[in-house]
Each structure stands twice: as C-alpha cells, then as structure tokens.
C-alpha positions as CSV (number, residue, x, y, z in Angstrom):
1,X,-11.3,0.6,-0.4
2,X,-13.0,-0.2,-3.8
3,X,-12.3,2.2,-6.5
4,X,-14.2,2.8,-10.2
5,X,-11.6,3.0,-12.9
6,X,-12.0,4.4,-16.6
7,X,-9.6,4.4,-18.8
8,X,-9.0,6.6,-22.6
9,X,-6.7,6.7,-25.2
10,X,-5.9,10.0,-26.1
11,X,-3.5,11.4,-28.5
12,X,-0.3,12.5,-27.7
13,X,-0.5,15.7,-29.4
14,X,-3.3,16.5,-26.9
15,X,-1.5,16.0,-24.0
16,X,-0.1,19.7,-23.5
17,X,-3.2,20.9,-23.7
18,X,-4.5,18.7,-21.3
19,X,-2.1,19.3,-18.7
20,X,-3.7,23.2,-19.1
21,X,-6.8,22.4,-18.8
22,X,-6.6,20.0,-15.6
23,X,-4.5,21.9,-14.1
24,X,-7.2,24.8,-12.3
25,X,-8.7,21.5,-10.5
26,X,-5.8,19.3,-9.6
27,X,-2.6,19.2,-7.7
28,X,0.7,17.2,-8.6
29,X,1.4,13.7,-6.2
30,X,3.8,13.7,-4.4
31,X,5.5,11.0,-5.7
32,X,6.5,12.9,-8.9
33,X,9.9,13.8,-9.6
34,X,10.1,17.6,-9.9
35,X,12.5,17.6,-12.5
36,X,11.4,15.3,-14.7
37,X,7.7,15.8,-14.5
38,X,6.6,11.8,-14.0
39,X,7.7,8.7,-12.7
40,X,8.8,5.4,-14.1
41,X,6.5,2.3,-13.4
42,X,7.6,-1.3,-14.1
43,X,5.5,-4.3,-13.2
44,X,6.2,-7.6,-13.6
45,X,2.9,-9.4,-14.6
46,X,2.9,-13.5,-14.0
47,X,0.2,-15.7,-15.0
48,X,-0.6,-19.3,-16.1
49,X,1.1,-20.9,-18.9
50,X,-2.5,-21.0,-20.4
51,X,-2.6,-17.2,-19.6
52,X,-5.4,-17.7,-18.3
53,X,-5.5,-14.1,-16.6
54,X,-5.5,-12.7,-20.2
55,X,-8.2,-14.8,-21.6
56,X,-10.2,-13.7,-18.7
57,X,-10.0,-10.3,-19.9
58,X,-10.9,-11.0,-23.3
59,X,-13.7,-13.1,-22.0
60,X,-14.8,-10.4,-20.6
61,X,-15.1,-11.8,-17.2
62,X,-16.5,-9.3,-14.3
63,X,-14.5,-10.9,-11.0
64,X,-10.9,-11.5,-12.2
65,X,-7.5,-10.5,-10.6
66,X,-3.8,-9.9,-11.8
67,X,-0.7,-10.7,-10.0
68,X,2.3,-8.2,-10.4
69,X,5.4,-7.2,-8.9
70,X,6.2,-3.6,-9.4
71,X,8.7,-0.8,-9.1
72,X,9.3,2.2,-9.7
73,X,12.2,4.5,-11.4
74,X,15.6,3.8,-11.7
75,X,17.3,0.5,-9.2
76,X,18.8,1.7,-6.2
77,X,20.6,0.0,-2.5
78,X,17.3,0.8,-1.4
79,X,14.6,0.2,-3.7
80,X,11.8,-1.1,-2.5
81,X,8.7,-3.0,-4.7
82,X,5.5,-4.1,-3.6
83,X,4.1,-7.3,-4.3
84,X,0.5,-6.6,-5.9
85,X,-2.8,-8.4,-6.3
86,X,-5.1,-6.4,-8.5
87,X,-9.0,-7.7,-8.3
88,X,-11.5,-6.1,-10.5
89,X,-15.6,-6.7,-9.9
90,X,-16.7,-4.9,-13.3
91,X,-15.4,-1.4,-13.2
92,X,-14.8,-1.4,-9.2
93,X,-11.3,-2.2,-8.8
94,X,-8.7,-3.0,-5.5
95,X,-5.6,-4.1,-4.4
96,X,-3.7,-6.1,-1.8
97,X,0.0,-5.8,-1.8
98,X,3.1,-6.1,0.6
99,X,5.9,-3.8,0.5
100,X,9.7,-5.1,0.6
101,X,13.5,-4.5,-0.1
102,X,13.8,-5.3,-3.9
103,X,17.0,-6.9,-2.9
104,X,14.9,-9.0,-0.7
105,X,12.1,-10.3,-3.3
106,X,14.6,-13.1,-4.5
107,X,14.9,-14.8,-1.2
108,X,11.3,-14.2,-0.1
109,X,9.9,-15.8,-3.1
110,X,12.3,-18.6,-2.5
111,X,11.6,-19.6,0.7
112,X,8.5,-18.0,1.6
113,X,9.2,-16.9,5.0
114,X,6.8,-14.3,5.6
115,X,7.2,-13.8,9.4
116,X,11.2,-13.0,8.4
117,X,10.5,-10.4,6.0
118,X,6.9,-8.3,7.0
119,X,6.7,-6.6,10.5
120,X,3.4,-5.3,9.5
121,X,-0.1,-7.3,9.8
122,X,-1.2,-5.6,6.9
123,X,1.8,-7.0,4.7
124,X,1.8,-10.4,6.1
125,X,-1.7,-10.9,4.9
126,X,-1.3,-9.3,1.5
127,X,2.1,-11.0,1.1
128,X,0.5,-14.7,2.1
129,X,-1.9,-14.4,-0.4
130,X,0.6,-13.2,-3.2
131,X,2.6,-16.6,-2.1
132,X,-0.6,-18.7,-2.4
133,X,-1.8,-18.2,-5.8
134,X,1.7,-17.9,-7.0
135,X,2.1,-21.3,-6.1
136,X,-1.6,-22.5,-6.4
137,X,-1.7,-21.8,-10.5
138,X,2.2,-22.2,-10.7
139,X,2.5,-18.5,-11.8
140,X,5.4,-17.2,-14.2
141,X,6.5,-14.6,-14.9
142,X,4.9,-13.4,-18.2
143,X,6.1,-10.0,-19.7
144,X,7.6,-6.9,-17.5
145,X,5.4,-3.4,-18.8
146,X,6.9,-0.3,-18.6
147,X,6.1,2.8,-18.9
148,X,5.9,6.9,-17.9
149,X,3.4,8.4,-15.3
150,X,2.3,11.8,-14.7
151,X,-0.3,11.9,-11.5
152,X,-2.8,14.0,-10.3
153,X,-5.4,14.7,-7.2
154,X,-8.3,16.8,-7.3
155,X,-7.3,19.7,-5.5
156,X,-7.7,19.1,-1.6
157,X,-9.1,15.8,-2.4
158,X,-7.7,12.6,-2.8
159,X,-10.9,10.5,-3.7
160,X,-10.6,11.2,-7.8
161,X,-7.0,10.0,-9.1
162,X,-5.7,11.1,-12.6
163,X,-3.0,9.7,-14.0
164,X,-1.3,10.0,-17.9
165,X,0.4,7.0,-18.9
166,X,2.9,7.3,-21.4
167,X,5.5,5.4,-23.6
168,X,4.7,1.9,-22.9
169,X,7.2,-0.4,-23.7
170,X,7.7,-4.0,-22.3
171,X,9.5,-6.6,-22.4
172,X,9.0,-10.9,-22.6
173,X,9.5,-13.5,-20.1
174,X,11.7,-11.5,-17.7
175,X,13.7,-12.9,-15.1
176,X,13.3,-10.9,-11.3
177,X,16.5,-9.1,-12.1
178,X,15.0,-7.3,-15.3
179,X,12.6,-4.9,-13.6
180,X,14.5,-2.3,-14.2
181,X,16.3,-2.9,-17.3
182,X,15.2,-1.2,-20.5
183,X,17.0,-3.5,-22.9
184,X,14.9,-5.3,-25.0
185,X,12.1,-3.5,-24.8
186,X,9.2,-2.9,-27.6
187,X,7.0,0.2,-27.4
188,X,3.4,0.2,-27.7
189,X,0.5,2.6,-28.0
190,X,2.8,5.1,-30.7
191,X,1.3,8.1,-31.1
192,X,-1.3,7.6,-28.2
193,X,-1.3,7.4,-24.0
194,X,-3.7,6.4,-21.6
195,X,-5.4,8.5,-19.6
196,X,-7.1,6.7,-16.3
197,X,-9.4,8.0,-13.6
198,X,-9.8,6.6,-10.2
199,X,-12.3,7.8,-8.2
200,X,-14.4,6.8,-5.2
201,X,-17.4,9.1,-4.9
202,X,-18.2,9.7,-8.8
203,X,-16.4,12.2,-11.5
204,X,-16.9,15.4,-10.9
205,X,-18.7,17.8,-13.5
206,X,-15.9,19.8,-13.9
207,X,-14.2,16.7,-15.3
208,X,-17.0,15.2,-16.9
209,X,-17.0,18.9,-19.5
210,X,-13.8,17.7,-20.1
211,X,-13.7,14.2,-20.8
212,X,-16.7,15.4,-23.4
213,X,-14.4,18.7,-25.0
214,X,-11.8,16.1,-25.8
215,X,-14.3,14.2,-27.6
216,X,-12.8,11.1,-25.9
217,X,-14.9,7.7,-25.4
218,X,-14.1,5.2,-22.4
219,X,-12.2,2.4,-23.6
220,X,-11.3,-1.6,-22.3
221,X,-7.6,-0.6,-22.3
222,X,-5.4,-3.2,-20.4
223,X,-1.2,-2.8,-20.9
224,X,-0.6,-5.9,-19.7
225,X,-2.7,-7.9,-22.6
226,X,-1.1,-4.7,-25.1
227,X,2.4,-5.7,-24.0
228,X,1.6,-9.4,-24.5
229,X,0.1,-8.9,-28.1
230,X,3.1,-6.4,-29.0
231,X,5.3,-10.0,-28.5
232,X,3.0,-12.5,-29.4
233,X,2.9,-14.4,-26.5
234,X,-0.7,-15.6,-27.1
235,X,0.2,-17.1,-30.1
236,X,3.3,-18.8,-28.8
237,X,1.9,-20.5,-25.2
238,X,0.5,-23.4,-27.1
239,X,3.7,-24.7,-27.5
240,X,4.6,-26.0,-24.0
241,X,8.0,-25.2,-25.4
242,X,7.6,-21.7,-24.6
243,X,7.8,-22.3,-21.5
244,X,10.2,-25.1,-21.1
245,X,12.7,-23.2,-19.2
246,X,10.8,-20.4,-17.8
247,X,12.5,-17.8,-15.3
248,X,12.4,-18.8,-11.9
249,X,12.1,-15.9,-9.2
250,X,15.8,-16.8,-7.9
251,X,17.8,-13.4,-9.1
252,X,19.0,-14.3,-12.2
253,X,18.5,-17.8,-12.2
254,X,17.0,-20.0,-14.8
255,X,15.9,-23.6,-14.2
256,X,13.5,-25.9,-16.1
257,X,10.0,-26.2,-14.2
258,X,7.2,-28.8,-14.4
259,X,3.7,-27.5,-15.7
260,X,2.4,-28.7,-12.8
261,X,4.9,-27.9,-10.1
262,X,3.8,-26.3,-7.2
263,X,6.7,-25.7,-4.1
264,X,4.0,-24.2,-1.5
265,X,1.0,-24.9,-0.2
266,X,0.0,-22.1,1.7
267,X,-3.4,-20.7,3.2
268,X,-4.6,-17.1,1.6
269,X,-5.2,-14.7,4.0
C-alpha cells in the first residue's frame, strides 16, 4: 500500500523533548531493542555508474525508485536482509522487497536462482524484479548508510509511522560483506536528525500542533544523496576510473566489470 512520507531536520537538542511530547499519542515498535532504545539500520544503496538514481532526485523527478539491500543491527548466524525496491510517485511512496538469509545474498545474487532461495510468491516476485534492474542498468553498489532508529505508532493504530533517525554515518563503495562493518565510516547531519512520518490516511491534528510548536518546516531530505556528497562520489563518477574495479556482490570478492556488462536477463515481475 502507498504511503505519504515527510521528512524534518530537527535538532538534536530537541529530541528529549520530543520524545515527551509524542509520547501521550504513540506506542514503541516492536522492533526496538528495549535496552538500547532504537535499532541499527544499514542499507546498501546501488545505482548506475552515472548515478543516475541520484540525479533523479536532484532533478526533482516525481516517478523514481532506489535499489537497496538492508540490515539491521549487529551480524549474526541468522541475520536475515531484505532486498528492497523503493518507488516514489511525488510524496506517495512504496516498496517491494524479498526477505533472505544474509549468509545467502552472496550466492543468490550470483546465480540468480530464485525458485532455490524464496518459498513465498510474494518474495519471488519482489526478488525477480530486484534481479532485473540490477542487471538491466548494471547496478553497483554505491555507498552503504548507516544510521540509529527510534520508531513509533500512533497508539492503537498503525496507519501514521514516526520514526527519529539518528547519527548517520556511511561508508563508499562497499563490498556485500561491509553491511555491518562500521569501519570507515563518515558521519553526517552533526548536530541534527531526521524526523520522518508515514502515514496512510493523513496526519493527525494532534500531530500537526506539533510539527507547528517545533517550528519545524518539511524538508527534501534524502540520506542516501547526503551520504554520497559526505564522500564526493558525484564528483568522482566522471572518471570511469572510479569504477574500474567496482565490488562485485560475491562476499568479499572484487573483480573488474565492463560498464556495460549485464549477466541476466530476466523478466520483472
């Protein structure tokens, strides 16, 4: 289901009293460790080596997508990731995306054998059409973002999503095997987080009188193109040397690739 999204930067030194304010009207997800108060999200983003999915966004364009593979917390025997496809139509935004064994993505990617790896109809569908415009623009993998998550439901309703995004830091050009690895990384954002709401059926008042208190002002915030500024990347892809060896999806493994180079040719789904 199509979702609006609206995103604000807000500063950190709010944030505490934010949390007091919200929290009459909302409920914790589920999702959140208790003890630490948040979750850990890392997303690898791909794109072409134009990056043309970040130009888009500068463009401005109203129907664009981005291709991500994402994680969350710390790397365990069995984490899991989901392989996303984020559209966006304006400010209604959705998603298609299989879910598998991180230990698993390496080999899928490789050979592409969806029957093998997805049971469910659902995943088979969302994972084919990962693999063809992976393959159909010769994705790579661009910059892996990372960053903290506190999230919220309205209370007794799931149809408005808050969430507080915090200490972003990413990463260039990583190989599969660097989702979760913190080493390298270059924060973004100091001083400020983003604060996002999802909803379905409109913002409630309630919400609205808050927004407004805070004085805050809807912004075009996007980490991904963030994260790629914070290295410079757009500056550096004119040089087809940037990308001479770019990391292959193999765990680990690096191999030189052809611009043009494109191992699959499968229907989307």
């Amino acid at each position: 289901m199509d979702r609006l999204e609206y995103k604000y930067l807000v500063p950190t030194e709010e944030l505490s009293r934010l949390r007091q304010v919200l929290a009459p009207f909302v409920e914790t997800d589920s999702h959140i460790d208790p003890e630490r108060g948040e979750y850990t999200v890392r997303s690898i983003y791909l794109d072409t080596c134009a990056l043309d999915y970040y130009y888009q966004k500068l463009s401005g364009i109203q129907h664009r997508r981005k291709l991500r593979i994402r994680g969350y917390d710390q790397q365990l025997d069995d984490s899991q990731v989901f392989l996303e496809i984020k559209r966006k139509n304006d400010m209604a935004i959705s998603k298609a995306r299989a879910l598998l064994p991180f230990r698993q993505t390496g080999r899928f990617l490789t050979n592409g054998a969806i029957d093998h790896y997805f049971g469910n109809t659902r995943d088979r569908r969302d994972a084919r059409s990962f693999l063809y415009h992976l393959h159909r623009y010769s994705l790579r993998p661009v910059v892996l973002v990372t960053y903290d998550r506190e999230a919220f439901f309205r209370s007794y309703d799931d149809s408005v999503r808050i969430t507080f995004d915090k200490n972003l830091r990413s990463s260039p050009f990583p190989n599969l095997k660097n989702l979760y690895s913190e080493r390298g990384m270059l924060h973004s954002l100091s001083g400020k987080f983003v604060l996002e709401v999802k909803f379905s059926d409109g913002i409630p008042l309630w919400l609205k009188t808050i927004i407004r208190d805070f004085g805050l002002e809807r912004r075009a915030v996007s980490k991904y193109a963030i994260s790629l500024e914070r290295h410079r990347i757009p500056q550096r892809s004119s040089s087809r040397a940037t990308f001479a060896f770019s990391p292959s999806f193999r765990m680990g493994e690096r191999r030189p690739v052809a611009m043009e180079e494109t191992r699959y040719r499968l229907a989307a789904g």
